[in-house]
C-alpha angles and dihedrals in degrees: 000000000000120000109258108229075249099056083048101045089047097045099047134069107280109237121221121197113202118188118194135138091221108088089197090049089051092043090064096039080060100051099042079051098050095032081060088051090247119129128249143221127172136191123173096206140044100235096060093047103052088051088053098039111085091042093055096043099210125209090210135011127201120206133193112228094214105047115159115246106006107038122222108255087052090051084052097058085044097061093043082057087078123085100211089055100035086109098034114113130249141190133191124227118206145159093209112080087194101146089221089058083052084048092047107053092037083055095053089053112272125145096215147009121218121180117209148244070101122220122220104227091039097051093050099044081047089048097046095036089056087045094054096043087059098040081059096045082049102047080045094055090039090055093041080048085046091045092045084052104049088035085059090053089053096056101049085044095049089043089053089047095051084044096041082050101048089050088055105040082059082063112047133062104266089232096060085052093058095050092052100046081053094051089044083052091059095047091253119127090199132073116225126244113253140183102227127181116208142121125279120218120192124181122185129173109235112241102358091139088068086038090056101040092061105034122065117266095256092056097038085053085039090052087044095047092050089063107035107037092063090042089050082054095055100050091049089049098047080057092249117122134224117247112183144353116225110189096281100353136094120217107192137175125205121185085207118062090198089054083052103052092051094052088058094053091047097052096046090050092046091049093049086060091048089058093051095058092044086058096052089053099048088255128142120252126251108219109202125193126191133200131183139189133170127206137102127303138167111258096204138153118258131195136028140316092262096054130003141168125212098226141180112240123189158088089263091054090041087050094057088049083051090049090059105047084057104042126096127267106257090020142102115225116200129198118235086245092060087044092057095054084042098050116137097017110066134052115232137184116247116288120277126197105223123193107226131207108250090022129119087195139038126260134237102229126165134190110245099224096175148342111246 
């Protein structure tokens, strides 16, 4: 792992630029701050250290107040106006204890004020004290720089998971997703098995393979979509959930017969619409046919640990399937069990026997005209 400018500025031998015009003055700084075992470096004028000073990166510098030419206030200014010593501290050495001089050289942006004649153990506590005082503001913007980092990564992470989300909930039956948001609650990465009792709803358009075979892809998806897309509205509306998309097909639950039921008349009647439309405009019809069955299957989970599908297994579930292959393009077939739960509050066409696939009897089956 890299060094961090911290590691480095705490590892190595802190450097200390003192910058004074008298050379005795500048004799005895070195030796407190060698004798110290911190490293020095002297100029005795302003110029020449302002044109040394980013390359050496002090960790303290020491400043006469009275420095020929350029004074040392201004020196001072001067050196803020880096950006890489904006933060390194400085202290000002003086022989003239005059507050406004103090004033002065805090003003212009120094950490401390020292008068000579200079002690020894004051200078170099001073000296440490300011040093450790910046290695900590350092290791503190270092860690808010570290924080912000890691902060943004967050946020484009968080920002990919809520979007990954999004793209698969849209994918998958909102009932599975609950589950699943339930079961990551709990700290599980598996949904349980269930028996479950409700009423299956399956819508196919009559024909769409021929359809699709003879017309471009983005007008057969558009044609799909026109059917599919309101009918998809409706379910969700009438509280019941999607389940799945076959090719053309919808396979749809509902925990309320009478929801479903109304789903069914809707979307007949919104798809009749639809085809009106589609003959105004010289289009084909898309002839749509529902069936539509209640009674109790196993919700599990099929498949392996690499990919799964929460599904919906039974005969009630096989007899709705049944229901729609026979039904008749632009109506709504009903079995005799739904009829039962829907009594009273539907009109249905007189009863039919219908001879189902998979069946050894017939079945009682009826067409849902309307709701009450």
């Amino acid at each position: 792992m890299a060094e961090s400018e911290n590691d480095i500025l705490t590892r190595r031998e802190s450097i200390v630029v003192t910058v004074d015009d008298d050379p005795a003055i500048l004799d005895l700084i070195r030796h407190y701050l060698g004798h110290a075992g911190i490293q020095p470096v002297t100029f005795n004028n302003a110029e020449e250290a302002l044109q040394h000073l980013p390359d050496l990166h002090p960790d303290c510098i020491l400043l006469d107040f009275s420095l020929p030419g350029m004074s040392g206030i201004q020196t001072c200014m001067k050196i803020r106006e880096h950006a890489s010593m904006r933060e390194t501290p400085i202290i000002f050495l003086s022989a003239d204890e005059d507050k406004k001089r103090v004033v002065q050289a805090l003003t212009a942006g120094a950490n401390d004020y020292i008068t000579k004649p200079v002690h020894e153990q004051e200078l170099i506590v001073r000296i440490e004290t300011h040093i450790e005082l910046y290695l900590q503001k350092q290791r503190m913007l270092e860690q808010r720089r570290l924080l912000e980092r890691r902060n943004e990564e967050n946020i484009i992470l968080n920002t990919r998971s809520l979007m990954l989300q999004e793209v698969i909930r849209q994918f998958t039956p909102r009932s599975t997703w609950e589950k699943a948001d339930l079961a990551a609650g709990e700290g599980m990465i598996g949904i349980a098995d269930e028996e479950i009792d409700m009423t299956y709803f399956f819508l196919d358009i009559r024909s769409f393979t021929r359809f699709s075979d003879t017309h471009p892809a983005q007008e057969v998806i558009h044609s799909l979509n026109e059917i599919l897309a309101p009918v998809t509205d409706i379910i969700y509306e009438e509280g019941g959930d999607v389940d799945k998309f076959i090719g053309d097909s919808i396979f749809g639950t509902f925990s309320d017969p009478l929801s479903a039921a109304r789903a069914a008349i809707r979307s007949r009647d919104a798809i009749a619409k639809i085809n009106a439309n589609r003959r105004a405009s010289g289009k084909a019809e898309l002839g749509a046919r529902i069936g539509m069955n209640s009674g109790r299957a196993i919700r599990g989970n099929v498949g392996s640990t690499i990919r799964k599908e929460n599904t919906l297994i039974g005969d009630a579930v096989n007899v709705a399937s049944r229901l729609e292959h026979a039904c008749e393009p632009g109506r709504v077939m009903i079995s005799a069990v739904l009829y039962e739960r829907v009594r009273g509050k539907v009109t249905v066409s007189r009863p039919y026997l219908l001879k189902a696939k998979g069946k050894s009897e017939a079945i009682r089956v009826y067409y849902l005209e309307a709701i009450q």
